[in-house]
PALODO-282498 format. One record per atom (N, C-alpha, C): residue number from 1; atom name; x, y, z. Coordinates in steps of 0.2 Angstrom, whole numbers. Example, Ala and Ser with C-alpha at 12.3 -4.5 7.8 and 13.67 -1.06 7.14 Angstrom:
<atoms>
1,N,66,-28,39;
1,CA,62,-22,39;
1,C,66,-16,39;
2,N,64,-11,35;
2,CA,68,-5,36;
2,C,64,0,39;
</atoms>
This chain:
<atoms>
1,N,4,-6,0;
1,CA,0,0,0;
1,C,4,6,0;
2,N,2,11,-4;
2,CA,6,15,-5;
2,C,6,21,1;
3,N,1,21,4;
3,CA,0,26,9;
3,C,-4,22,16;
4,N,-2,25,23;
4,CA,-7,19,26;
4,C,-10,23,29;
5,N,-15,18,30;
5,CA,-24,19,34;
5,C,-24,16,38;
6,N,-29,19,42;
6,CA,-32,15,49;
6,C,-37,10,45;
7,N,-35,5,50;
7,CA,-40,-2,50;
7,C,-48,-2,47;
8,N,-50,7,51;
8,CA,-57,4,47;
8,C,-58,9,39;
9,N,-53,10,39;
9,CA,-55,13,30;
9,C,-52,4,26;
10,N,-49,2,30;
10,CA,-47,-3,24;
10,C,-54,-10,25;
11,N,-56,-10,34;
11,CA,-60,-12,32;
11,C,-67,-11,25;
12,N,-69,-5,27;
12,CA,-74,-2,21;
12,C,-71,-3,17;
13,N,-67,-3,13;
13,CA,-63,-5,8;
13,C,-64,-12,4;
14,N,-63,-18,9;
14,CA,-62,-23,7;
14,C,-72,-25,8;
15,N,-76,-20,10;
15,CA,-82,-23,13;
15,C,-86,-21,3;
16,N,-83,-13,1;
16,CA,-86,-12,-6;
16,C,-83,-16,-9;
17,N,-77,-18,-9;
17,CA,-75,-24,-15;
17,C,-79,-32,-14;
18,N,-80,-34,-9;
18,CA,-84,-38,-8;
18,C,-92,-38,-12;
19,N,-94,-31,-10;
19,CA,-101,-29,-13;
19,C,-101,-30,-22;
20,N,-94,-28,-26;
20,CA,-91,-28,-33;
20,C,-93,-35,-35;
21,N,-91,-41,-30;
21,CA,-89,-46,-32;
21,C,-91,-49,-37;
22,N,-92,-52,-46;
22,CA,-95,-56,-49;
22,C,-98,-62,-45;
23,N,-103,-65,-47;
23,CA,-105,-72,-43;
23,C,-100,-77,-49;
24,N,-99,-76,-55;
24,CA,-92,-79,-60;
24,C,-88,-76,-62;
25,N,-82,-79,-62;
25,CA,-78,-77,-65;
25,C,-73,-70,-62;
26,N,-71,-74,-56;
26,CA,-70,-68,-52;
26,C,-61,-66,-56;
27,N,-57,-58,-56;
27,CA,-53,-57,-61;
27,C,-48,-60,-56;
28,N,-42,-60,-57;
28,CA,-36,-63,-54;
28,C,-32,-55,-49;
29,N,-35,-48,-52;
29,CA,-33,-42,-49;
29,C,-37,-42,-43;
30,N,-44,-44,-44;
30,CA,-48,-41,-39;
30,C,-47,-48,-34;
31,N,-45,-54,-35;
31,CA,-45,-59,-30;
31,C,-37,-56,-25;
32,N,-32,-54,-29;
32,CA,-27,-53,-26;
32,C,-27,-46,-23;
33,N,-33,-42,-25;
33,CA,-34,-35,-20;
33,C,-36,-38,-14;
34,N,-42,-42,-15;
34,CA,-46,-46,-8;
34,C,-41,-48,-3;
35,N,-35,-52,-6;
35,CA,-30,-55,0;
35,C,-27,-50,4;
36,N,-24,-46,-2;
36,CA,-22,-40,0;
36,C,-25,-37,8;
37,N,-30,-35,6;
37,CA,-34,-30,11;
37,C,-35,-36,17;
38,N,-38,-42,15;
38,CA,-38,-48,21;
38,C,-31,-47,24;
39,N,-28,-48,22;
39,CA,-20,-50,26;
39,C,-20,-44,30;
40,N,-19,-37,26;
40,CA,-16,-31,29;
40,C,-20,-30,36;
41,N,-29,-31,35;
41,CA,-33,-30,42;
41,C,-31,-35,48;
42,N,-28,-41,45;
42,CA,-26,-48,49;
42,C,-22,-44,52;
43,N,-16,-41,50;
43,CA,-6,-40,54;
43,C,-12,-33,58;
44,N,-15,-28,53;
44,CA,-16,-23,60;
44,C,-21,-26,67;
45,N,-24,-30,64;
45,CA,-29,-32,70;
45,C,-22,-36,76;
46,N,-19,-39,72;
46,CA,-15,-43,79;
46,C,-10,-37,81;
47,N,-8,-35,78;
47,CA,-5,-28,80;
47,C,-7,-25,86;
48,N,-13,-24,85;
48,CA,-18,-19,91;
48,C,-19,-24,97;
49,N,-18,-29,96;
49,CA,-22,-33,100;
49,C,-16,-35,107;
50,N,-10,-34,101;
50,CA,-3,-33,106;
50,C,-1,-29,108;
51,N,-3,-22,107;
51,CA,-1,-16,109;
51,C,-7,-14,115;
52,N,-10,-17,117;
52,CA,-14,-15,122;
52,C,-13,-25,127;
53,N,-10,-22,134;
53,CA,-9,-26,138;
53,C,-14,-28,142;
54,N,-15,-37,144;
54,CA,-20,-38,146;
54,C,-23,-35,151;
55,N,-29,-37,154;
55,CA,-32,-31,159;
55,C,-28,-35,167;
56,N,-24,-41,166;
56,CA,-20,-40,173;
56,C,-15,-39,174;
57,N,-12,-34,169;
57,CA,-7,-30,168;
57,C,-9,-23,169;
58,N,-15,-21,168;
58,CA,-16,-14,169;
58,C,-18,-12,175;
59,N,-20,-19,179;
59,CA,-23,-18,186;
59,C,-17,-17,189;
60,N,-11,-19,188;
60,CA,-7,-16,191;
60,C,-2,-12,191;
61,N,-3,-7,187;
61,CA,0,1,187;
61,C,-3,4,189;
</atoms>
């Protein structure tokens, strides 16, 4: 990605290309955008999920 976004513009993103999808003949660009946007939501989601420490680590600061 040439520029990055927060997680929910790329969700919205990948939710209209889903809306796009043909029910045949799906193209080999639009399947390989799909991964794209799948994977990139994947690494930010576990990203976030690691940068925020469980709650019996918070209980005690």
């Amino acid at each position: 990605m040439s520029q990055p976004r927060d997680l929910a513009a790329l969700e919205r993103e990948l939710e209209q290309l889903k809306a796009q999808l043909p029910r045949h003949s799906l193209s080999p660009a639009m399947l390989a955008r799909l991964e794209e946007l799948e994977e990139e939501i994947a690494a930010r989601q576990r990203a976030a999920e690691q940068a925020v420490p469980p709650p019996s680590e918070r209980a005690s600061s």
